[in-house]
Every structure is written in C-alpha cells, then in structure tokens.
Z-matrix of the N, CA and C atoms (Angstrom, degrees):
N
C 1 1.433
C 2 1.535 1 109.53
N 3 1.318 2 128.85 1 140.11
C 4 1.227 3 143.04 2 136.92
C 5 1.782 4 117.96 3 -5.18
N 6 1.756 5 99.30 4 127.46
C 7 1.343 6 79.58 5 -167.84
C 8 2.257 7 90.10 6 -81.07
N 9 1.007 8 149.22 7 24.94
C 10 1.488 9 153.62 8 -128.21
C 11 2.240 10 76.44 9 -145.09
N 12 0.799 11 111.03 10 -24.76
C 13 1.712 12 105.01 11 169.97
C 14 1.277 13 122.18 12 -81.69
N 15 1.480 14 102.81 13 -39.97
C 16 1.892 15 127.05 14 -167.68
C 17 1.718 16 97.05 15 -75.76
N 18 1.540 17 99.03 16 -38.37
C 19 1.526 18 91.36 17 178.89
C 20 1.323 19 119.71 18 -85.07
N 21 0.990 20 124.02 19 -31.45
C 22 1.800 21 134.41 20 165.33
C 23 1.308 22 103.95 21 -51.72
N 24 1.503 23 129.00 22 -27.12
C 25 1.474 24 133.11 23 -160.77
C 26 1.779 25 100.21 24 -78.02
N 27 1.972 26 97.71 25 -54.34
C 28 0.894 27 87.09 26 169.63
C 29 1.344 28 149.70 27 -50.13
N 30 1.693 29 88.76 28 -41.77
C 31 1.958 30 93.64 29 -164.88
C 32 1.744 31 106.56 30 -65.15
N 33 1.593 32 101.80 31 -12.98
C 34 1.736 33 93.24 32 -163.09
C 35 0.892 34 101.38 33 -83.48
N 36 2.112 35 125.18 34 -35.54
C 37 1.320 36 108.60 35 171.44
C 38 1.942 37 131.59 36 -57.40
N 39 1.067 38 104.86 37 -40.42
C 40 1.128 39 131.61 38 172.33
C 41 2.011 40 106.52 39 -44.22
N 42 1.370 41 110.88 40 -69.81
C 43 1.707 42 105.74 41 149.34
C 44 1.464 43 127.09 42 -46.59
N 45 1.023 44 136.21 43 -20.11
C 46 1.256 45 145.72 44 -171.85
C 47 1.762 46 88.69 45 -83.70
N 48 1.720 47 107.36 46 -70.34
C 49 1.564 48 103.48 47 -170.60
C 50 1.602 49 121.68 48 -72.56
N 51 1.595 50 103.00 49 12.31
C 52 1.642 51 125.44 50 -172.29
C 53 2.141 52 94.87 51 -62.16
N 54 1.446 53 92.64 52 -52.81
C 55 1.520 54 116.46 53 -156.43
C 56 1.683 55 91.20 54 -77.14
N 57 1.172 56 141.73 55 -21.77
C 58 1.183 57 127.12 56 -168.51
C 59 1.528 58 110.71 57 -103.60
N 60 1.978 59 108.22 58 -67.96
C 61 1.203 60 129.09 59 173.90
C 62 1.697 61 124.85 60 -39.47
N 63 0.888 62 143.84 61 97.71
C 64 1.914 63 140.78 62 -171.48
C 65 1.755 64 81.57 63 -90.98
N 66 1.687 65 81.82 64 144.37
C 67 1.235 66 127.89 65 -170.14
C 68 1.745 67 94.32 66 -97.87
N 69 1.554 68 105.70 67 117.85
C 70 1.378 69 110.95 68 -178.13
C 71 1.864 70 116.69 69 -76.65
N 72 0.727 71 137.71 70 177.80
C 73 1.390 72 144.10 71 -171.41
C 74 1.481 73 127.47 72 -175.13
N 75 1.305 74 122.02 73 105.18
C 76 1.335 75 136.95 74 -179.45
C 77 1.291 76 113.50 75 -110.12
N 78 1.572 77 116.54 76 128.56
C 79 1.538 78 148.13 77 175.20
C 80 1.242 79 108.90 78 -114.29
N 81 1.195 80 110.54 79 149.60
C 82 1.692 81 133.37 80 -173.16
C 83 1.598 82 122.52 81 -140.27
N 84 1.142 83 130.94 82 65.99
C 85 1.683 84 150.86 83 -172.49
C 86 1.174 85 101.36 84 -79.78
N 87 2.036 86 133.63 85 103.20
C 88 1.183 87 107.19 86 152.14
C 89 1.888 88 91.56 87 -163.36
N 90 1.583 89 122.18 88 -177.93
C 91 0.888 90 143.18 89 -131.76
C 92 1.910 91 93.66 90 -134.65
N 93 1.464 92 133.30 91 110.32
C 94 0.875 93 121.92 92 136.26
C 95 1.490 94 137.11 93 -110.41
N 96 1.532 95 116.72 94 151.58
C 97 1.569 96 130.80 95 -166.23
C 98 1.317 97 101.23 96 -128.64
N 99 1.545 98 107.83 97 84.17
C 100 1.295 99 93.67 98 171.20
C 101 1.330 100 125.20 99 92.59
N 102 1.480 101 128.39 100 -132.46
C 103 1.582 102 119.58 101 149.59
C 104 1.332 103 125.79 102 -96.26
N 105 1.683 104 106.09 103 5.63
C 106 1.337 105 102.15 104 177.32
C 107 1.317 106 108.81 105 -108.30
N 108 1.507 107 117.22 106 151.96
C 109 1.878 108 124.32 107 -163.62
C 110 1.320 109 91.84 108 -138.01
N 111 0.936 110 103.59 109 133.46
C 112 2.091 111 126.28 110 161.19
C 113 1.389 112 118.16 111 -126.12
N 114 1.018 113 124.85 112 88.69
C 115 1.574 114 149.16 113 -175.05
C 116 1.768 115 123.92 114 -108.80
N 117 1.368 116 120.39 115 166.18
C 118 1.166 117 113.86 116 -165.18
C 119 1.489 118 108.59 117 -150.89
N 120 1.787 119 148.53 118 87.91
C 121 1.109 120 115.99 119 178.22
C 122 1.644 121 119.79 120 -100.31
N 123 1.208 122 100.09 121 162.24
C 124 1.207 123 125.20 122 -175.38
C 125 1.484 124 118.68 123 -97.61
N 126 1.155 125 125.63 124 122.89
C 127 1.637 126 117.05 125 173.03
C 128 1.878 127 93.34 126 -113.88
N 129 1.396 128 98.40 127 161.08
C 130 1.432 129 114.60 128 168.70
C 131 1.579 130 109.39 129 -165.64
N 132 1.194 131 112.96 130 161.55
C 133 1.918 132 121.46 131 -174.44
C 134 1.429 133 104.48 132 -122.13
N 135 0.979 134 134.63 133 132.11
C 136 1.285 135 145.53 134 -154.75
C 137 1.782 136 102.58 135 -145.24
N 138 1.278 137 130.64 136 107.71
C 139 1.339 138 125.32 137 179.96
C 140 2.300 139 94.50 138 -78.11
N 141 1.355 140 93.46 139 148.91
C 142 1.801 141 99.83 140 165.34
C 143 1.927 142 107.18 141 -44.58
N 144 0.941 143 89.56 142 -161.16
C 145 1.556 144 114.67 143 -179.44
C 146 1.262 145 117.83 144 -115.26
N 147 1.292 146 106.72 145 117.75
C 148 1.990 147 101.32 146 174.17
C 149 1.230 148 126.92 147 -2.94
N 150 1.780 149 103.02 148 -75.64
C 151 1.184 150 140.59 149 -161.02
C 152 1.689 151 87.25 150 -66.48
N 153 1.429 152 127.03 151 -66.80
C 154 1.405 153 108.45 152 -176.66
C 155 1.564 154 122.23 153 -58.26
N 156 1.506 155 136.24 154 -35.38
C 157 1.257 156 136.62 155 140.19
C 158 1.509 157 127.12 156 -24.47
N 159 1.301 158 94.85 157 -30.07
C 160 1.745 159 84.87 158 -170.52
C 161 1.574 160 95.76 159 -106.10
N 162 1.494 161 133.79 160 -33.76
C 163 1.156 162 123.84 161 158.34
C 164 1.590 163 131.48 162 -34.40
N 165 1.515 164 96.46 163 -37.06
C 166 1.423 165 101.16 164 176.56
C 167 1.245 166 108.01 165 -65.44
N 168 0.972 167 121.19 166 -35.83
C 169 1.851 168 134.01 167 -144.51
C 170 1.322 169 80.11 168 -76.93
N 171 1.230 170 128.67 169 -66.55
C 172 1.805 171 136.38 170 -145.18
C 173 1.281 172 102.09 171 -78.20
N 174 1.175 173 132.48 172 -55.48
C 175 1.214 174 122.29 173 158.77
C 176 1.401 175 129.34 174 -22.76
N 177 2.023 176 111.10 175 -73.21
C 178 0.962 177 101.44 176 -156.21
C 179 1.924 178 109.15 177 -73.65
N 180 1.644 179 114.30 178 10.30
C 181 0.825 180 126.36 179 -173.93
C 182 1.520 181 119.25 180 -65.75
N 183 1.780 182 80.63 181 -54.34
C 184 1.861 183 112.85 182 -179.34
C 185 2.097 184 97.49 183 -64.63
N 186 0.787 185 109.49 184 -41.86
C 187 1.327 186 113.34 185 -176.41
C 188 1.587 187 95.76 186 -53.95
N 189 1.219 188 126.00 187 -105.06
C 190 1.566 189 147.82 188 169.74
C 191 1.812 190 92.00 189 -0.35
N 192 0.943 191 131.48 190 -75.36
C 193 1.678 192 123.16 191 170.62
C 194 1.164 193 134.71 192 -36.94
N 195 1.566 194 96.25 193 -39.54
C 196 1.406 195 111.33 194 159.36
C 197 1.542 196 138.25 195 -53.06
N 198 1.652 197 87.07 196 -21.95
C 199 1.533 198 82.93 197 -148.14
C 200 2.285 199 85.67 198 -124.72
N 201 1.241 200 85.53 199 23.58
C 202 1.216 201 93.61 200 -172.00
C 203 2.029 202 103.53 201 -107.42
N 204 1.407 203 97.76 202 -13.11
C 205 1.393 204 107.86 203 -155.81
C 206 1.577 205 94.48 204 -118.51
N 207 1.630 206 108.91 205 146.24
C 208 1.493 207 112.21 206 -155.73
C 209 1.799 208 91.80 207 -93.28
C-alpha cells in the first residue's frame, strides 16, 4: 500500500480519538520576590472541537482513497 493510505489511516484514527480523548492542559500563575515564589498550577482537560474532529476524519478519509487508487 501507498505510503498517502498509512497517512490518511492515521489522521482518521486520530479524528475518531479527537471526539473521545480530552486534551490535557497545564497553567502556572504565581508571583516572585526575590528568592521567594508563591505560585499556583492549574490542570484542566479540554476535548478538540467538532469541527476539528471531523476535519480530521474527512480528510484522513479523502486521503486513504487516494492513496488506494493507481
């Protein structure tokens, strides 16, 4: 097979785990004086965006056809 399939394979799986998998996110808020620091982080999970999920999907769809055809 085409390496233009393997990569379409990917991106669709990758959209597929767009909609399930949340995207982790780390913040860091704090104040130094000197040598002393008072800080605070933050984690949060954030899934992608539809619209970027489903871009992946169609793509790596259109790709995989592509790369299926001589």
């Amino acid at each position: 097979m085409k390496p233009l399939f393997w990569v379409g394979a990917v991106l669709l799986v990758a959209g597929i785990l767009s909609f399930i998998v949340p995207v982790p996110q780390r913040e860091t808020h704090g104040v130094k004086l000197g040598d002393a620091s008072v800080g605070i982080t933050t984690k949060s999970e954030q899934k992608l965006s539809p619209v970027v999920g489903g871009i992946l999907c169609a793509v790596g769809a259109v790709m995989m056809i592509a790369g299926t055809r001589k």
